[in-house]
C-alpha positions, 0 to 999 in steps of 0.5 A, spaced: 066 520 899 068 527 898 065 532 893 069 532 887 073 538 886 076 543 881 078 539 876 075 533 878 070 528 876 066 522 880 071 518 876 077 522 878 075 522 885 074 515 885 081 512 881 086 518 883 090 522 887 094 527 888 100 526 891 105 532 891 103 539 887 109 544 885 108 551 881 113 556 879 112 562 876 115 568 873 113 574 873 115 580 869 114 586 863 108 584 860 109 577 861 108 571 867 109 564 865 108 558 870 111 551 870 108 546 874 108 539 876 103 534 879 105 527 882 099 523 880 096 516 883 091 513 878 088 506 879 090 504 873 098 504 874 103 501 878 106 507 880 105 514 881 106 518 875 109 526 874 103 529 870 106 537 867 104 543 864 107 550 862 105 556 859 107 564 857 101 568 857 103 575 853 099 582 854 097 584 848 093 590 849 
């Protein structure tokens, strides 16, 4: 078996893969944001699954 790794755990490792990654972001002023969609595999669904994440991060200095 591999070393788990960034964000993975021995369960993770052992019950889920990563299928497909896409990331985009922008970028601009005193601002970026990102959004991002992982395709995932897991042990316990039948078929693979879209997990997503998005975030705008401020500068406030």
């Amino acid at each position: 078996m591999p070393a788990a790794g960034i964000g993975e755990n021995l369960y993770l490792a052992e019950n889920a893969s990563t299928l497909s990654y896409t990331v985009d972001l922008t970028i601009g002023g005193d601002s970026w944001s990102y959004a991002e969609t992982t395709m995932l595999r897991m042990r316990e669904f039948d078929e693979p699954f879209p997990h997503t994440d998005h975030n705008t991060l401020h500068r406030v200095a």
